[in-house]
C-alpha positions as CSV (number, residue, x, y, z in Angstrom):
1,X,230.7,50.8,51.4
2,X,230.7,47.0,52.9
3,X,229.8,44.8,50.6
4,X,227.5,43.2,52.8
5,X,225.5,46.6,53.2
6,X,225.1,46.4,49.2
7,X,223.2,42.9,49.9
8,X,219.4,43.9,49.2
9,X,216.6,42.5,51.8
10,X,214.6,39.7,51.1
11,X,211.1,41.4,51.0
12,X,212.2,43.2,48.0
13,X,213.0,40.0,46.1
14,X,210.6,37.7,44.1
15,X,211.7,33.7,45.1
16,X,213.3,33.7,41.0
17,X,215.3,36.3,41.9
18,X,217.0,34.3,44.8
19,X,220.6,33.0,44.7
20,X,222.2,29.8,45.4
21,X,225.6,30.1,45.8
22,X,227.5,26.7,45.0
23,X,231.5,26.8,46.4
24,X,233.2,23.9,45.3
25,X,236.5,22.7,44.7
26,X,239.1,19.6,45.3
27,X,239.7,18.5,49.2
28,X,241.9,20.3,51.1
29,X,241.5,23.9,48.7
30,X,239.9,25.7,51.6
31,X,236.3,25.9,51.0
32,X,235.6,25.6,54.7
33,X,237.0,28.6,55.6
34,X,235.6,30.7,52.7
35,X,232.3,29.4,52.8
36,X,231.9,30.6,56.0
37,X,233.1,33.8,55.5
38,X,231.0,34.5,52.4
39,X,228.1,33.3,54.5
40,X,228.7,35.5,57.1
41,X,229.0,38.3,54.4
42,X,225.8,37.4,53.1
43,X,223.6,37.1,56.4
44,X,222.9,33.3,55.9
45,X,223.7,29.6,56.3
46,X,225.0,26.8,54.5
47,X,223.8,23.9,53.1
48,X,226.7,21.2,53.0
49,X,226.5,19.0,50.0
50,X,229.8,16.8,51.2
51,X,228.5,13.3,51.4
52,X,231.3,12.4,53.7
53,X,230.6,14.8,56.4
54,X,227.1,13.9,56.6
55,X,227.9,11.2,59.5
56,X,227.4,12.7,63.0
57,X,230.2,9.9,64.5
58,X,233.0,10.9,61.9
59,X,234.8,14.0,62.8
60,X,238.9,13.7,62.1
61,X,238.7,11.7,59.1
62,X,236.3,13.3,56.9
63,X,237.8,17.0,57.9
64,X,234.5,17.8,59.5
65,X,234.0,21.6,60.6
66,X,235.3,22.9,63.6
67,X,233.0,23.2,66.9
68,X,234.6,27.1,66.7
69,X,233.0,27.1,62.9
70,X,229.8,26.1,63.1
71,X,229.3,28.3,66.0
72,X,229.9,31.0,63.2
73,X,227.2,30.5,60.4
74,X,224.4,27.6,61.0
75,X,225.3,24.4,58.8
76,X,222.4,22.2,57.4
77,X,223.9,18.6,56.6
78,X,226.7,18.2,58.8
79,X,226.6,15.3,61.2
80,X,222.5,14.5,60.4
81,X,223.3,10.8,59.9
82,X,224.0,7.9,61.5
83,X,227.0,5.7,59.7
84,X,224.3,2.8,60.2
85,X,221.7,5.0,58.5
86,X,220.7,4.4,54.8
87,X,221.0,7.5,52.4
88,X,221.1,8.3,48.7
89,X,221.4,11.3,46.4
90,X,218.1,11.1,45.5
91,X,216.7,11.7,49.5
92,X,219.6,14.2,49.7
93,X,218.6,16.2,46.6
94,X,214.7,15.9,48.1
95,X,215.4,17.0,51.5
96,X,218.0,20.0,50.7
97,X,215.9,21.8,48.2
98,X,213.5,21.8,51.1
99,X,215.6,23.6,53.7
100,X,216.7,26.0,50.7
101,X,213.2,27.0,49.9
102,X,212.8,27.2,53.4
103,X,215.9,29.7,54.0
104,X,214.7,31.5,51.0
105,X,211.6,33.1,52.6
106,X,214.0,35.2,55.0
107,X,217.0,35.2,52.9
108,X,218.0,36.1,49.5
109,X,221.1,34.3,49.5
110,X,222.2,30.3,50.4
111,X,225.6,28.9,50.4
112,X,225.9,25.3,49.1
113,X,229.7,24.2,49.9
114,X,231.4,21.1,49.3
115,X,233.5,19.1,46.9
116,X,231.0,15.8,46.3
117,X,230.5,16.9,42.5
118,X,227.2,14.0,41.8
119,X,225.2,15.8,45.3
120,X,226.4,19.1,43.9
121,X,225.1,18.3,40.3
122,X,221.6,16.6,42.2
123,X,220.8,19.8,43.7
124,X,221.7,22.2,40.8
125,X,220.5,19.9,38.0
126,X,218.4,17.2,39.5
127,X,218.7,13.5,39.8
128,X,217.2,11.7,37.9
129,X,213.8,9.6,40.2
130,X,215.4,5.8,39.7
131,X,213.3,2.8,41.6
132,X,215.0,2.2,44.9
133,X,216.4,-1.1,45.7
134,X,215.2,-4.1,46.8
135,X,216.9,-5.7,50.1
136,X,216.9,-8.5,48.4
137,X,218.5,-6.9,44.8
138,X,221.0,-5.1,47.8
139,X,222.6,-8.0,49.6
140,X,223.4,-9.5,46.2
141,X,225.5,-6.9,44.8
142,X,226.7,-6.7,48.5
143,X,227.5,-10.1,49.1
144,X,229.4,-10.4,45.7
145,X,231.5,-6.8,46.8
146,X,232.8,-8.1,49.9
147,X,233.9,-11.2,48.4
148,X,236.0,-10.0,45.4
149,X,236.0,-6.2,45.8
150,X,236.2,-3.5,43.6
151,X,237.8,-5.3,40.9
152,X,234.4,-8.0,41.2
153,X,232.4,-4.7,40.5
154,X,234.0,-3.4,37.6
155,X,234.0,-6.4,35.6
156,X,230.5,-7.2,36.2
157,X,229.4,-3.3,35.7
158,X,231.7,-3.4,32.4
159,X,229.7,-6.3,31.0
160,X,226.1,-5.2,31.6
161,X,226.0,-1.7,31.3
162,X,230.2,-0.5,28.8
163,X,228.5,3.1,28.7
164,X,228.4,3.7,32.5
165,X,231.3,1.8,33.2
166,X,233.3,4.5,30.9
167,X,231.8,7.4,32.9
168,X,232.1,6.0,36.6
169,X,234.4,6.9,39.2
170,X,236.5,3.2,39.4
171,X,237.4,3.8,42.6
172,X,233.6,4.7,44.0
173,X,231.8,1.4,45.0
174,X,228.7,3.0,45.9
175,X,227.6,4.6,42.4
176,X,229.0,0.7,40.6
177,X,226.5,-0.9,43.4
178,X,223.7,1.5,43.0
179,X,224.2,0.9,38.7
180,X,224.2,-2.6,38.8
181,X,221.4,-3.1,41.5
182,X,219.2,-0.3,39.0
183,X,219.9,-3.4,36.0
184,X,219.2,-6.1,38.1
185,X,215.7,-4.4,39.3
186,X,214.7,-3.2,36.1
187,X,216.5,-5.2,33.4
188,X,217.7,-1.9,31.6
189,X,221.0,-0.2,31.8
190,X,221.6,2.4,34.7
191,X,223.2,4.6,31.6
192,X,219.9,4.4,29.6
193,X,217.8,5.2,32.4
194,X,219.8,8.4,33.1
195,X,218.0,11.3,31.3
196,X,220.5,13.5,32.3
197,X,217.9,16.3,31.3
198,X,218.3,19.4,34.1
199,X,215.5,20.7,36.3
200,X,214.6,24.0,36.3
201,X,215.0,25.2,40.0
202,X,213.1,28.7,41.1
203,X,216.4,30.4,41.9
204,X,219.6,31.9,40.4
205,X,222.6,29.8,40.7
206,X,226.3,31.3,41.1
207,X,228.6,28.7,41.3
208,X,232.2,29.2,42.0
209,X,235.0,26.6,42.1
210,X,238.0,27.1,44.4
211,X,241.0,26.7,42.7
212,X,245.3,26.9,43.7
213,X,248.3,25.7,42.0
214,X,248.7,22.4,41.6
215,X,252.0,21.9,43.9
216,X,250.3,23.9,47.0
217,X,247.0,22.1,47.0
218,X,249.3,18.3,47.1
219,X,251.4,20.5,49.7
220,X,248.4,21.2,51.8
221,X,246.7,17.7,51.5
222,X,249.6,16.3,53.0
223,X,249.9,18.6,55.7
224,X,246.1,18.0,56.5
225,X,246.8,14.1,56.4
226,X,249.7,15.0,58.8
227,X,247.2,17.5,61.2
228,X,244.6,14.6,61.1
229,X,247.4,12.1,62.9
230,X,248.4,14.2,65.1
231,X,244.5,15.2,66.1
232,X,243.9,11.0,66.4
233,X,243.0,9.8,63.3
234,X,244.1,6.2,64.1
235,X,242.1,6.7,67.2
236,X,238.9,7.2,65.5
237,X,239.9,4.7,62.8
238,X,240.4,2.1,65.9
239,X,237.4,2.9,67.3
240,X,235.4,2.4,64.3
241,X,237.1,-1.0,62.8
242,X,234.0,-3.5,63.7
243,X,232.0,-1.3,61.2
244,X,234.4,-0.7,58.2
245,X,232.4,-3.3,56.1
246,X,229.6,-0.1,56.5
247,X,229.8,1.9,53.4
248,X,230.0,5.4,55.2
249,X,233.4,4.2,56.6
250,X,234.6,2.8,52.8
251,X,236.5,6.2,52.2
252,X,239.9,7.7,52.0
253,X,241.6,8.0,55.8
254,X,239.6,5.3,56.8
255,X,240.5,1.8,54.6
256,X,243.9,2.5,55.0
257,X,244.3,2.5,58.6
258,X,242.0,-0.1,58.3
259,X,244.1,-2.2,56.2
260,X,247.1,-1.5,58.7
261,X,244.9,-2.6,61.6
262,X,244.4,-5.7,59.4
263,X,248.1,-6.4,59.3
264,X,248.3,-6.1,55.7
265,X,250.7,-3.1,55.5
266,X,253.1,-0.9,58.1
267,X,251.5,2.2,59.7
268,X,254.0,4.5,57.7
269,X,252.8,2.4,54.3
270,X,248.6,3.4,55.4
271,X,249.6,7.2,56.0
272,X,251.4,7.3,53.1
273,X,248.9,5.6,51.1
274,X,246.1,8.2,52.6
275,X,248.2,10.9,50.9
276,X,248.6,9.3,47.8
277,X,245.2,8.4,47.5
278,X,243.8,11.9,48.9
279,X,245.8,13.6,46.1
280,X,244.4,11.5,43.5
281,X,240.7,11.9,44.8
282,X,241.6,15.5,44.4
283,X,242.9,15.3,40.9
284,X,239.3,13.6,40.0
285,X,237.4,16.2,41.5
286,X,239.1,18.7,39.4
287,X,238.2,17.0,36.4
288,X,234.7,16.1,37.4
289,X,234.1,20.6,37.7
290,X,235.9,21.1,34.6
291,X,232.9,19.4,32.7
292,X,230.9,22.8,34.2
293,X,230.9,25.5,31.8
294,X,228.8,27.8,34.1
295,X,231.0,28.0,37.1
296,X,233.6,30.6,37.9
297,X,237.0,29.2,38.9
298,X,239.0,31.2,41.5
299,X,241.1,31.5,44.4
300,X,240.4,31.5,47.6
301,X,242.1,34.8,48.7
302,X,239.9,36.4,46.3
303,X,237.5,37.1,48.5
304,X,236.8,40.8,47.1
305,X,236.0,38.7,43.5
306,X,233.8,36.6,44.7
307,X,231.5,38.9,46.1
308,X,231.4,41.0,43.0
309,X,230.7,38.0,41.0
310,X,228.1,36.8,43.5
311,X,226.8,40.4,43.8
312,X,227.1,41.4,40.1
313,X,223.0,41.3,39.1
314,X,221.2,42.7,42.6
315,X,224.6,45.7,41.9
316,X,223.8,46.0,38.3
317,X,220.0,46.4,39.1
318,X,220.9,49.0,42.0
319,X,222.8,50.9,39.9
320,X,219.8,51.1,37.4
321,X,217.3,52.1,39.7
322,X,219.6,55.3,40.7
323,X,219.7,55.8,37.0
């Protein structure tokens, strides 16, 4: 029997009994490509929860599915935004828990796919509902980030808020802006203000975190850095220069072609450093889902697996009823 003929209708299923599927994993693992398999398996769509392909004008640098793909299974949050457009977690969190609860009335099953681990952690857990901040709070932190970069935002998260500063991504200027703009509103530190308490959500969660050897996932990144040249990378890059100060463009591809167009390093130095910097971005990811206790780490070829494991209740209660 096809696992997909095991999948039980969604009339028959209370909305608790609904399943969110969460595949996650590094860049470059392959979750593309599963995800839209296991989709397809299950008869639904996917809800992307990978901030960087949220920006309709970026396509080669942020590994954006395919035309050919999307055809496939129908993705929410690919492409929605504008680079000019002004988004947080909090609005994500907010407006993906709608379309879910709206795919949940026809479905029993959603796929949530992508490897930004604080937008994955928002939708499964919540985020906590911090003041927004003021344009006036905004152009400060700004202002003193394009005048001494990231180093200028370290030191000054490190001496108003240690706690947060120890937790942080150092290399993520967004969450350091969004920490010290949160003191600066409110007077009290971004770490304190975190609950870090989870939501309860009015669905089952099966989360899954695509995993390969250490040496083939580097192998693969730099082969993907390789395919993104040869697709025109430095094309979009150039086309995109007058708005790097933007933070959607901020990211790993972008800067360093950026800082070759500058005329700060050779074109060879920026595509190596895009390697170097991917892998590393990688290496974080992996230890940002090793903090999850709940999810299931496996390969991507196990495709068989992961159906079981996402199957394992609606099979278990089958089973029972032909008891």
């Amino acid at each position: 029997m096809k696992k997909e003929a095991r999948i039980l209708r969604a009339s028959t299923k209370k909305n608790s009994d609904k399943t969110l599927v969460v595949v996650t994993g590094p860049t470059g693992v392959g979750k593309t490509g599963l995800s839209i398999d296991l989709a397809g398996h299950l008869q639904t769509e996917i809800v992307s929860a990978d901030a960087r392909q949220f920006y309709r004008e970026l396509h080669i640098g942020t590994a954006a599915p395919a035309a050919f793909e999307l055809s496939r299974v129908r993705h929410h949050f690919v492409g929605h935004l504008s680079i000019h457009d002004d988004y947080n977690v909090s609005r994500y969190e907010q407006e993906a828990l709608e379309v879910i609860a709206s795919l949940f009335r026809t479905r029993d099953y959603v796929v949530v796919t992508g490897g930004s681990g604080l937008y994955i952690d928002a939708l499964c857990k919540g985020f906590d509902d911090l003041p927004p901040a003021e344009p006036r709070v905004r152009r400060q932190v700004e202002q003193v980030y394009r005048q001494g970069g990231l180093d200028s935002l370290r030191l000054w998260l490190k001496q108003i808020d240690p706690e947060f500063y120890l937790q942080v991504d150092p290399a993520n200027p967004n969450r350091m802006k969004r920490a010290i703009e949160v003191f600066l509103q409110t007077g009290y530190k971004f770490s304190a203000l975190r609950t870090n308490t989870p939501r309860n959500r009015p669905f089952r969660m099966k989360k899954i975190v695509l995993d390969r050897p250490r040496e083939v996932l580097f192998d693969r990144i730099n082969r993907r850095v390789d395919a993104m040249v040869e697709e025109g990378l430095i094309e979009e890059a150039l086309h995109f220069f007058r708005f790097r100060h933007l933070n959607a463009l901020n990211t790993v591809g972008y800067k360093e072609i950026f800082a070759w167009l500058s005329g700060a390093c050779s074109l060879n130095h920026a595509i190596t450093s895009i390697k170097t910097n991917t892998r590393r971005y990688a290496k974080r990811q992996i230890t940002w889902f090793k903090r999850d206790l709940e999810a299931r780490w496996m390969k991507p070829e196990e495709m068989v697996a992961i159906l079981d494991f996402v199957l394992e209740e609606d099979l278990g209660a089958a089973q029972a009823g032909l008891a």
